[in-house]
C-alpha positions as CSV (number, residue, x, y, z in Angstrom):
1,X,14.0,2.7,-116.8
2,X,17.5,3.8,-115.7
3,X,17.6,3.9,-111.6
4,X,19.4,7.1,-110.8
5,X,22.8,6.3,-108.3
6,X,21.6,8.4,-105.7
7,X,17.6,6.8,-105.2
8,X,20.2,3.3,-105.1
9,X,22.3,4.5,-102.3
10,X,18.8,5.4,-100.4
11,X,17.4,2.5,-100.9
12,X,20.6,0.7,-99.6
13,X,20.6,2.8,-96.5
14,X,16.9,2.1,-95.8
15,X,17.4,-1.9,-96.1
16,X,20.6,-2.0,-93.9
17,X,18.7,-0.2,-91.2
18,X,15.6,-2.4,-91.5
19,X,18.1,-5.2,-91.1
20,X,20.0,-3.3,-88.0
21,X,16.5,-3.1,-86.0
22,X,15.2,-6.7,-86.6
23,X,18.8,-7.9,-85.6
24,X,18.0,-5.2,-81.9
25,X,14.4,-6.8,-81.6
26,X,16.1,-10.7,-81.7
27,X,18.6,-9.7,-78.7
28,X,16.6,-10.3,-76.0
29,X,15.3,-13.9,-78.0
30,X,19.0,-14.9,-78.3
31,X,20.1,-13.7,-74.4
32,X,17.1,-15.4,-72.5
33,X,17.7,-18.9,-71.3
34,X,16.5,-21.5,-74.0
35,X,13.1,-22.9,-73.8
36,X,11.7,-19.6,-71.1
37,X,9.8,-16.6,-72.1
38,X,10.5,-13.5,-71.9
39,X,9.1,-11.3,-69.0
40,X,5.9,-9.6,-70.1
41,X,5.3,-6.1,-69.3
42,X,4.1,-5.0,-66.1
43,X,1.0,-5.5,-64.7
44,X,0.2,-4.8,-61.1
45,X,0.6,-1.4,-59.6
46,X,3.8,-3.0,-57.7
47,X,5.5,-4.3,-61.1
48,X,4.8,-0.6,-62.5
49,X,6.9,1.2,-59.7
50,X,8.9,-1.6,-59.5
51,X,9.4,-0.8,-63.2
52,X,9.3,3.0,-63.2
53,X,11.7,3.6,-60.1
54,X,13.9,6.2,-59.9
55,X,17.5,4.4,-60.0
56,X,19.8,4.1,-56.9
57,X,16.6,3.9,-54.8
58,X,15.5,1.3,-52.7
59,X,11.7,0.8,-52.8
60,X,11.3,-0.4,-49.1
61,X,8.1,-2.9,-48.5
62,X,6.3,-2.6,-45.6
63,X,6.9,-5.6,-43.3
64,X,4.3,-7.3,-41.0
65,X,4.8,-6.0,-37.0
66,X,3.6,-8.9,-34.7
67,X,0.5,-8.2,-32.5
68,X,1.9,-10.0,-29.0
69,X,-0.3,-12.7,-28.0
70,X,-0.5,-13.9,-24.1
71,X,2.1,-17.2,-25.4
72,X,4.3,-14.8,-26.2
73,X,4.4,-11.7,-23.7
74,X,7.0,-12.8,-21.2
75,X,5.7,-13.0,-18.0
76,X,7.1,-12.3,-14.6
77,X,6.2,-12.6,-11.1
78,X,5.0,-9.2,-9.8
79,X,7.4,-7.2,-7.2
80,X,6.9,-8.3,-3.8
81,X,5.6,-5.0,-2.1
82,X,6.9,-4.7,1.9
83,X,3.7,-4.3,4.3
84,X,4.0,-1.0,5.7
85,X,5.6,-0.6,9.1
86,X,3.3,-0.6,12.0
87,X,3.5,3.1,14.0
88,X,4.5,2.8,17.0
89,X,2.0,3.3,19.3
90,X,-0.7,3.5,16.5
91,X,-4.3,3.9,17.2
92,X,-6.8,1.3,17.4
93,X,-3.9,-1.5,17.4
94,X,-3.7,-3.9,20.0
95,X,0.1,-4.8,21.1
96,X,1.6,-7.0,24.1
97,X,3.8,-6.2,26.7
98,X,4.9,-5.9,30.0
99,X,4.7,-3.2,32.4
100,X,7.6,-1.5,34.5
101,X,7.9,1.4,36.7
102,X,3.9,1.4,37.8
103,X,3.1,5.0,39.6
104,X,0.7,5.2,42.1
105,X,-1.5,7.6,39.4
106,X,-1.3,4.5,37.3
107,X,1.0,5.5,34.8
108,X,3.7,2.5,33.6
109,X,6.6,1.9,31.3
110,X,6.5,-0.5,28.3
111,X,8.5,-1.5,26.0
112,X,7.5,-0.7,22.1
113,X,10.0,-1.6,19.3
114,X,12.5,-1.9,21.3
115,X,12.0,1.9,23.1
116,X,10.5,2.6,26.4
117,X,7.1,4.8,26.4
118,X,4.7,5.7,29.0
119,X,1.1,5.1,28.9
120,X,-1.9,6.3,31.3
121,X,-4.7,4.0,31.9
122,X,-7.5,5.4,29.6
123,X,-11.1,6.4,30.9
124,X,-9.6,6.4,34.6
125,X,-9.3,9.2,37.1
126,X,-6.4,7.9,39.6
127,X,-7.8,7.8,43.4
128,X,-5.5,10.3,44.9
129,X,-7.6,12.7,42.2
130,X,-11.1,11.4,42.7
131,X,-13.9,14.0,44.1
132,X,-16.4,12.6,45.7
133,X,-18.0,14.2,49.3
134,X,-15.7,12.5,52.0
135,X,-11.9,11.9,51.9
136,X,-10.8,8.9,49.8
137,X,-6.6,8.4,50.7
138,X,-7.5,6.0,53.0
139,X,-7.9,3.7,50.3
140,X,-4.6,4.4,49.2
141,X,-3.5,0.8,50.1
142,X,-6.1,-1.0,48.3
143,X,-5.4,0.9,45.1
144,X,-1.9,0.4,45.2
145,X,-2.1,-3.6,46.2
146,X,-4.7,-4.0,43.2
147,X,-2.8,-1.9,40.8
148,X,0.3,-3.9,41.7
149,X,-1.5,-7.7,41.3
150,X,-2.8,-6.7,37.4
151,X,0.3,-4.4,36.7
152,X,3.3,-6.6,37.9
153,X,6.7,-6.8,35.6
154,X,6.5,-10.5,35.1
155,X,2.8,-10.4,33.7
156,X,1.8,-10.3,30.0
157,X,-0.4,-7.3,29.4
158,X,-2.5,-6.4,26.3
159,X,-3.3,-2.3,25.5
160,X,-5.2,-0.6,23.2
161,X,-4.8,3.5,22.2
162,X,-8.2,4.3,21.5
163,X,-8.9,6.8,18.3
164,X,-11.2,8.7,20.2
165,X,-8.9,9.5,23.1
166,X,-6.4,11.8,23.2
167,X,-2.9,12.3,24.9
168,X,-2.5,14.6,27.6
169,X,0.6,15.7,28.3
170,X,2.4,14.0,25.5
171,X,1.4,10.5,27.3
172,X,-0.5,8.3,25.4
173,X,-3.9,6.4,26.9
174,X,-4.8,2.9,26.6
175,X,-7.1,0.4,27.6
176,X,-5.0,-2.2,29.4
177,X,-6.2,-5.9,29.8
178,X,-3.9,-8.0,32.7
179,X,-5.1,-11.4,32.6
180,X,-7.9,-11.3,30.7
181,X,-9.3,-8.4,33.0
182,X,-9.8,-5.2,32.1
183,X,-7.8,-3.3,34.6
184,X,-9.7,0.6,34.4
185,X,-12.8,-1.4,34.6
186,X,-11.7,-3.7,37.3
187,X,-10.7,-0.5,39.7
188,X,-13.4,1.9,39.2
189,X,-15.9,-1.4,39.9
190,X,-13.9,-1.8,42.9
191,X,-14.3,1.7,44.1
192,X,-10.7,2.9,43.6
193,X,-11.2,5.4,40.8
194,X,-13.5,7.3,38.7
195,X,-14.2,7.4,35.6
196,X,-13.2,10.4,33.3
197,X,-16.1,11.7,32.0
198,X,-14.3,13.5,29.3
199,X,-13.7,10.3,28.1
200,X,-17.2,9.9,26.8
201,X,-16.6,9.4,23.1
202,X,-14.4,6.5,24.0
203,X,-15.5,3.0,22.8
204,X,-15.1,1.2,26.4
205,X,-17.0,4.5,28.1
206,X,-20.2,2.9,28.3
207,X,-18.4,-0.3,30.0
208,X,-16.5,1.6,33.0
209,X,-19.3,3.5,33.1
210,X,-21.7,1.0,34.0
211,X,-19.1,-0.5,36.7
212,X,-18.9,2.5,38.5
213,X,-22.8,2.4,38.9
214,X,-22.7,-0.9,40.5
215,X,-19.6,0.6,42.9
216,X,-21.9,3.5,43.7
217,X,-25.2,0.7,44.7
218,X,-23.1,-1.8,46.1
219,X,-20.8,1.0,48.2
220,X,-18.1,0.0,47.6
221,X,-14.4,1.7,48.1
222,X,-14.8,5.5,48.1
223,X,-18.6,4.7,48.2
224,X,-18.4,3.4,51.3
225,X,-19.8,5.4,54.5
226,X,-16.1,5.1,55.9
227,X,-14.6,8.2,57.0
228,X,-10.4,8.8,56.3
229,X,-8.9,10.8,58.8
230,X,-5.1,12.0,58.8
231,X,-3.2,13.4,55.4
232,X,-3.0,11.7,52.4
233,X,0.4,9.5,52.2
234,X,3.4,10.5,49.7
């Protein structure tokens, strides 16, 4: 059977091709290393994008944040937070001193912080300004020498603004200690003042209130049956 020239050239072509693609599928054999396989298609969901990505992409992997632990939080001392500053003449606070300038009403000068301020002796009505049914000037003297032992300049006194008290006149009121002794207390039991009884909501009231009773029994200073004659002295 005679083979026409064209079905040899076909045949030809077909072969050299067949021989061009076996030669393609033994590249990758002949460029891998000698004796290591070569990569198998993907197979995780990872390798497939991996695979699949669109080029000049980066396919970013999430990284792992740390969870601080108490190791490794830096610690610090906390900030050092400044008591506040004590008010001057704040109520309910005890504070030390020592008197100057002593009136005859009782009213005196301390020192607080470093300022002069004037303070009337709480729960007390001052002689010259007690009411009782007979004159009381003539004890005058006695008020002034007792006033003058508990409320000298060179001795140490203690006072107190009471909460429940308040300033008259812009002058602050305190209970005032002189030696241990409370010196309102100490006067009206002497009979050389009153005491005020709009000062009932004060925390000492019940205190000076119970030393005037034992004036009043025991008669003493404007108790007393003396009689003053004369004008009271200025």
């Amino acid at each position: 059977m005679a083979i026409l020239p064209g079905a040899m050239r076909m045949a030809h072509r077909g072969a050299t091709i067949a021989i061009a693609m076996a030669g393609l599928a033994l590249i990758p054999l002949a460029c891998s290393p000698a004796g290591e396989p070569v990569a198998a298609p993907p197979r995780t969901a990872l390798d497939a994008r991996l695979a699949t990505r669109v080029p000049g992409r980066l396919l970013m992997l999430p990284t792992a944040t740390r969870v601080p632990t108490p190791e490794s939080v830096p610690t610090e001392p906390p900030p050092r937070i400044a008591p506040p500053a004590t008010p001057v003449l704040a109520r309910g606070v005890t504070r030390a001193g020592r008197p100057s300038a002593v009136d005859r009403t009782g009213r005196f000068t301390v020192e607080v912080d470093g300022s002069p301020r004037d303070i009337d002796l709480a729960m007390v009505i001052p002689l010259e300004r007690v009411r009782v049914s007979v004159p009381v000037y003539c004890f005058m003297p006695d008020w002034t020498n007792s006033l003058g032992k508990l409320m000298s300049p060179d001795t140490d006194i203690v006072f107190e603004i009471d909460p429940a008290l308040e300033a008259r006149s812009g002058i602050a009121r305190a209970y005032v200690w002189s030696g241990g002794v409370l010196v309102g207390e100490a006067l009206v039991r002497a009979g050389l003042a009153q005491v005020e009884t709009r000062d009932s909501g004060g925390r000492l009231y019940r205190a000076h209130r119970d030393a005037e009773r034992m004036a009043r029994n025991d008669g003493a200073g404007v108790w007393s049956n003396l009689i003053c004659t004369g004008r009271l002295p200025r």
